[in-house]
C-alpha positions, 0 to 999 in steps of 0.5 A, spaced: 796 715 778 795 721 774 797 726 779 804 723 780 807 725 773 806 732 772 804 732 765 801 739 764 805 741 758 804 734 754 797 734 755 795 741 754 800 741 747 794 737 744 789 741 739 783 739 744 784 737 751 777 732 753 776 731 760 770 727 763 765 729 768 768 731 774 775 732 772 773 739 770 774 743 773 781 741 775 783 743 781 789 748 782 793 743 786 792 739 780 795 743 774 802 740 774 800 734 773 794 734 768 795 740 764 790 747 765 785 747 758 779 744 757 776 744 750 771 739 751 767 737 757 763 729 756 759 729 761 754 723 763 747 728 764 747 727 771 748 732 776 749 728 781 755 728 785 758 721 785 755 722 777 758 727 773 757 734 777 754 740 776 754 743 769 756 750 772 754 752 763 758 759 766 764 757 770 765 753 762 764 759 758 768 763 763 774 757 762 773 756 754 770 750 755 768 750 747 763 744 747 759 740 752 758 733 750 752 728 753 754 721 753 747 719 751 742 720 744 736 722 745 730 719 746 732 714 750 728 712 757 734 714 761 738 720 761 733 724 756 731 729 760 738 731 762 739 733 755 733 737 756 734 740 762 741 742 760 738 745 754 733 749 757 739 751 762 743 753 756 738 757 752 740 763 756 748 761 754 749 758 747 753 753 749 755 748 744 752 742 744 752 735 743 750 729 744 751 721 741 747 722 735 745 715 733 740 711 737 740 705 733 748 704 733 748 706 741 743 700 742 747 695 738 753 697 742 749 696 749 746 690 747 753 688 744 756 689 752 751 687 755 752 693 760 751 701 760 758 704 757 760 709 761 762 716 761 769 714 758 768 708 754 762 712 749 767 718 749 773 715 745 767 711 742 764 717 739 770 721 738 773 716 733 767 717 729 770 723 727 776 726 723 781 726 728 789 724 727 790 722 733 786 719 740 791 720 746 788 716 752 791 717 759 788 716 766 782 712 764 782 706 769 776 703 769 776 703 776 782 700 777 784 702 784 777 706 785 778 714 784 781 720 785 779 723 792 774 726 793 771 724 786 765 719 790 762 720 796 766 715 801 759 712 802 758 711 795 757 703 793 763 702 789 760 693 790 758 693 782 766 695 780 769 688 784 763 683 783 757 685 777 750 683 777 748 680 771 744 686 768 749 691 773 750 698 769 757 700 767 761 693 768 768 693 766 770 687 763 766 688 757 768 695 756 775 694 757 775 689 751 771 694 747 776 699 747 781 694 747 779 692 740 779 699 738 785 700 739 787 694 735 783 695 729 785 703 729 792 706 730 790 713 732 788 711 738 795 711 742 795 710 751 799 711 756 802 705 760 797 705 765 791 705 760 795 699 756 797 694 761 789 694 763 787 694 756 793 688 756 791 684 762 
């Protein structure tokens, strides 16, 4: 739905535009309507394609990418050797790193859910934990309707989304409640229409 409102001034009028995985780098067809800035990339480590995509460390600086952020803390049994590898890939950059900082808080969450938060959910978790004035959230669905073309292979296994397994990663449901008492407990959150009407469902 994003791209049927062109809505590049309003989202690159912010002081930091976020964009998760694969939506940087937007695509020049894209611009009109999701704006042309990326301040900071939360990526999930994988560079899989149907995960977050290649880190290309000098397309980010190239772009003024300032920060790349990992969904993950470290020392957890999945995904710590991808803050690994992209440290040991950035040691020839500098570029700014961040990861979630807080084991104990991120485990409690998980155990909270009872499922794996993405990319999306743990980037508005983690950004709340910091001074801002405001969090603007468009275009995160919880894969509502899938996603944009060409973000996943076409064989990819969408199954999961419709129909989770107890114990599946990434299920909606809870994380759609998570950020939906978020936003009832904090008021910098503000979303768009579409992001309000899941939340509200």
């Amino acid at each position: 739905y994003v791209l049927e409102k062109e809505k590049s001034d309003f989202i690159d009028s912010y002081d930091v535009v976020v964009r998760l995985n694969k939506s940087y780098p937007v695509l020049e067809d894209q611009k009109k309507y999701i704006g042309h800035r990326t301040d900071i990339r939360w990526h999930c480590g994988m560079e899989h394609t149907n995960n977050g995509g290649p880190f290309n460390i000098e397309k980010m600086l190239k772009d003024d990418v300032e920060w790349l952020c990992i969904n993950f803390p470290r020392h957890l049994d999945y995904f710590h050797n991808d803050i690994v590898k992209f440290e040991e890939l950035n040691q020839d950059y500098n570029m700014n790193f961040h990861c979630f900082s807080d084991l104990e808080f991120y485990l409690s969450i998980h155990h909270y859910l009872g499922t794996r938060m993405n990319t999306a959910t743990i980037a508005i978790l983690d950004l709340l934990l910091y001074d801002i004035k405001e969090l603007y959230i468009t275009g995160v669905t919880f894969f509502r309707g899938g996603w944009t073309g060409g973000y996943k292979d076409n064989n990819y296994n969408s199954e999961w989304i419709e129909n989770p397994q107890p114990g599946e990663n990434h299920i909606m449901s809870p994380q759609i409640k998570l950020v939906k008492l978020l936003r009832e407990m904090d008021n910098r959150i503000k979303v768009d229409n579409e992001v309000r009407r899941i939340l509200d469902e």
